[in-house]
C-alpha positions, -999 to 999 in steps of 0.1 A, spaced: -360 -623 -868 -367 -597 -841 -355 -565 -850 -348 -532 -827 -371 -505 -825 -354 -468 -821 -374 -454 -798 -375 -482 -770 -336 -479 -771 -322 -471 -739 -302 -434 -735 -283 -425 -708 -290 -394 -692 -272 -378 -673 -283 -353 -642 -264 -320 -636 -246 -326 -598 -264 -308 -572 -244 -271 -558 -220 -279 -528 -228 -266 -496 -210 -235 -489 -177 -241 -470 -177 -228 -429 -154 -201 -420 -133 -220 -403 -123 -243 -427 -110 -215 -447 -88 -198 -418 -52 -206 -417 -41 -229 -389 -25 -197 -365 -56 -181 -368 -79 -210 -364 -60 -212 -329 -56 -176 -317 -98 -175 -324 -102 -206 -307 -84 -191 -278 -97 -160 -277 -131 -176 -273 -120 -199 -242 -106 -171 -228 -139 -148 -233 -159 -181 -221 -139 -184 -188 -144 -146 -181 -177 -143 -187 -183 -179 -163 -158 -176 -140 -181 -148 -116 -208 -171 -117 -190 -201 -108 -174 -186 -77 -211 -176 -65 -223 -212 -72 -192 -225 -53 -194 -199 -23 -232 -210 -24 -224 -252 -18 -197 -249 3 -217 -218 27 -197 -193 27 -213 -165 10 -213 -132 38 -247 -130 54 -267 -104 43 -269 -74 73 -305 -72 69 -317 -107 74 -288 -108 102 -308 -82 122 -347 -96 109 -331 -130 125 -317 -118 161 -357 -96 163 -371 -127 153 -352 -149 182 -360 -118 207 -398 -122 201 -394 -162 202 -376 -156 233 -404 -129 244 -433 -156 240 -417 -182 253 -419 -162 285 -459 -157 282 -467 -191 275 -458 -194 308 -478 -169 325 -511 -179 299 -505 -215 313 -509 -202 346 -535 -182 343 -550 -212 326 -543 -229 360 -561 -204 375 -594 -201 357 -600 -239 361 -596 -234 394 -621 -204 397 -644 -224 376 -643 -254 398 -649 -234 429 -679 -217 410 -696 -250 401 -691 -262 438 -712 -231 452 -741 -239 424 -738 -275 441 -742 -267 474 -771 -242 469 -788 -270 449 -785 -293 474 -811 -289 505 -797 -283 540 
């Protein structure tokens, strides 16, 4: 005959349920104001973004106005360009002209080398 021994009988025990999360604000508003906050915060969004947009779109498509200053730094630049272009010239020719020089030099040394 077995018989049942108290202390290996099985109790139930039961835990305590953990807290619930607190509840967000939103789920606490009324529906009119749920949608008069979430419009007020598009509409804050948009005016905060739109500035920046425009400058990002003026950007792409190339039509932001030129700044004055780099205007003026470009038209000196092109002047100077414009300014050596014309010298290149005149160093090519002087180039010209000191090969020349230096070829006549070197056929005086040959002829006094040579003996007459």
């Amino acid at each position: 005959m077995i018989v049942p021994l108290p202390f290996l009988a099985q109790t139930e025990v039961i835990a305590p349920l953990p807290p619930l999360p607190p509840l967000p604000p939103w789920a606490l508003m009324t529906p009119p104001a749920l949608v008069l906050t979430s419009l007020g915060f598009l509409a804050a969004l948009v005016l905060i973004t739109y500035p920046l947009i425009r400058a990002i779109a003026r950007r792409i498509e190339g039509r932001s106005a030129p700044d004055q200053a780099l205007l003026t730094e470009v038209e000196e630049l092109r002047a100077r360009v414009a300014e050596l272009e014309q010298r290149q010239g005149v160093v090519h020719e002087l180039e010209e002209r000191m090969d020349f020089t230096e070829r006549l030099l070197a056929q005086q040394r040959e002829q006094a080398r040579l003996p007459h």
